[in-house]
C-alpha positions as CSV (number, residue, x, y, z in Angstrom):
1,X,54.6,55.2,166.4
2,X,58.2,53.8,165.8
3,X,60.4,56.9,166.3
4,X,60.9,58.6,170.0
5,X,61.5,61.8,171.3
6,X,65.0,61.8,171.0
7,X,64.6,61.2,167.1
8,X,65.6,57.7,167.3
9,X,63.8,54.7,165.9
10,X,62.4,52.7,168.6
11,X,63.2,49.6,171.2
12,X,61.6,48.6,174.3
13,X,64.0,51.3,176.1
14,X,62.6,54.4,174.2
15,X,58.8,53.4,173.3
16,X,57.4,55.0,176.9
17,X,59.3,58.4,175.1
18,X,57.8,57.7,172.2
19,X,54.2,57.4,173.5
20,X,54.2,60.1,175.6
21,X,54.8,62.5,172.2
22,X,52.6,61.1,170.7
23,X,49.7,61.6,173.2
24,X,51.8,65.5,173.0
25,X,51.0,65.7,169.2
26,X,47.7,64.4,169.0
27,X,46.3,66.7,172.2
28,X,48.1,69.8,170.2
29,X,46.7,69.0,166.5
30,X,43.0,68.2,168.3
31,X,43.1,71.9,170.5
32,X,44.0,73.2,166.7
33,X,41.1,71.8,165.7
34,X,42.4,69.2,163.8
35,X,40.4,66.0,162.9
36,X,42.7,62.5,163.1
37,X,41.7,59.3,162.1
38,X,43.8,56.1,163.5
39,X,43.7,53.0,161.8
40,X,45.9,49.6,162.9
41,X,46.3,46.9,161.0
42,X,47.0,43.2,162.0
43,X,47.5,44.7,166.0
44,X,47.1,42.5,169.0
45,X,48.2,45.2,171.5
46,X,45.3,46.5,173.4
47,X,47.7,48.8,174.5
48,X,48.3,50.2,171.5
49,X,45.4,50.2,170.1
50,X,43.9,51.9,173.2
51,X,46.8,54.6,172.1
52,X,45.2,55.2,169.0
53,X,41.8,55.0,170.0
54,X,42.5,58.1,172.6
55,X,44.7,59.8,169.6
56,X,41.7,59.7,167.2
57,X,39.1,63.0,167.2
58,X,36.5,60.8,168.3
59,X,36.2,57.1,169.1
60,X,34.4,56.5,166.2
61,X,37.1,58.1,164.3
62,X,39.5,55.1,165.2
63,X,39.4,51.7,163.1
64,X,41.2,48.2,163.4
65,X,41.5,45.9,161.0
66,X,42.6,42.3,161.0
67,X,42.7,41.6,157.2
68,X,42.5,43.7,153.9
69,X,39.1,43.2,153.3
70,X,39.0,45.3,157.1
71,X,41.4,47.7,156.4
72,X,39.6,48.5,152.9
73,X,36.3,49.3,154.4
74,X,38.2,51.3,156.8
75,X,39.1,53.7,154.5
76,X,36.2,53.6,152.7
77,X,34.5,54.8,155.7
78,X,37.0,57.2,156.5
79,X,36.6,58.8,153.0
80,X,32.5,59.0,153.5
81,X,33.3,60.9,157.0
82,X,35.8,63.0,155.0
83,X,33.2,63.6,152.2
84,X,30.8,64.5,154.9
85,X,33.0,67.0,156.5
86,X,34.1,68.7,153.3
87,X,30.4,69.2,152.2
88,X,29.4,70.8,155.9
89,X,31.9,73.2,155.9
C-alpha cells in the first residue's frame, strides 16, 4: 500500500488516503466474489497488519512472516488453498 488516491506515492500526509482505497478495493473485489490473500513480510505495524488481515477473504486467508523460511511456507500454503479451490470448482 504505498501509492494514494491522488496517484502519488506515499508519506505520512497521504497514507490515511491511501488506506481508505484500499479498504475501497478490497470490499469491491470481495462483493465480486473475488478471493485475496495478504501476506507481510518483516511488519511491526499492528496497524497495518490489521489492514491486511480485514483486506484478506478470510482471516485465515492473511499470513505474516518474520523471515524467509515464514514467508516460504506462506506461500506454500497459499498455493495448497489455491489447489484446493481450483479442484472444487
Amino acid at each position: 500500500n504505498t501509492v494514494s488516491s491522488n496517484g502519488a506515492f506515499n508519506n505520512y500526509y497521504s497514507s490515511a488516503g491511501a488506506n481508505a482505497l484500499m479498504g475501497q478495493i478490497c470490499s469491491k473485489a470481495k462483493a465480486d466474489d473475488i478471493k485475496i490473500f495478504t501476506v507481510s513480510f518483516q511488519v511491526d505495524d499492528e496497524s497495518i497488519k490489521g489492514l491486511l488481515k480485514s483486506c484478506a477473504s478470510s482471516p485465515e486467508m492473511a499470513f505474516n512472516a518474520d523471515d524467509s523460511a515464514e514467508l516460504g511456507a506462506a506461500f506454500a500454503q497459499i498455493g495448497g488453498k489455491l489447489a484446493d479451490l481450483y479442484l472444487t470448482k
